[in-house]
N, C-alpha and C positions, 0 to 999 in steps of 0.2 A: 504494500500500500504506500504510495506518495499523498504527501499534502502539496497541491500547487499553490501560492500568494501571490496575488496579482494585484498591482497599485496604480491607480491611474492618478499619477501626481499634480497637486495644481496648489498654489499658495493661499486660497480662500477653502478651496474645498476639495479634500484628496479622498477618493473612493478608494477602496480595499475589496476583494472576494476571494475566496479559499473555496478550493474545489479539491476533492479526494480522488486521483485514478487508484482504481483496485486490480488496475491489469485489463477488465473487459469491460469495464464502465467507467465514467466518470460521473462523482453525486457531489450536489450543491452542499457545501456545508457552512460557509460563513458570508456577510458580505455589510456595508455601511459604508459610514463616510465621516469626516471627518473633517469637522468646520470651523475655522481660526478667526472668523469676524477679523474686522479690519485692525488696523494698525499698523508698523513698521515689517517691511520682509523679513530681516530676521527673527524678531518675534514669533512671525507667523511658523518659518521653518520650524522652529522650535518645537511648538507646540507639537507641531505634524510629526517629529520623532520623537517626543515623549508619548505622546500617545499613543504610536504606533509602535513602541516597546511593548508599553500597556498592553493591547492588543496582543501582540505575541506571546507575552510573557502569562496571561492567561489562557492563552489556546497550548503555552506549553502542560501550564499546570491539567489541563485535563487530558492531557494526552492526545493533543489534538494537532501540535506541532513536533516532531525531536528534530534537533542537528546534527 
């Protein structure tokens, strides 16, 4: 089984989705988004990689990511 993460990145608003191939399928398994309202670029980057640790760092804890 693989986990795929796919990000479509943007500095207002970055989408996320995680799709499982099991070998002869592929099932939807996560997806959002992920919104920094305005302010300074780098600010906004910011957010977008904490948050998207966040994200990771949950979908490890369920077993839903390893490296």
């Amino acid at each position: 089984m693989t986990l795929i993460l796919g990000i479509d990145p943007g500095s207002r608003i970055t989408g996320y989705g995680v799709i499982r191939d099991t070998g002869r399928t592929c099932e939807y398994v996560a997806s959002g988004c992920i919104r920094t309202g305005g302010g300074p670029l780098a600010e906004r980057l910011q957010i977008v990689f904490r948050l998207s640790l966040i994200h990771i760092s949950e979908s490890t804890r369920l077993g839903m990511i390893s490296y």
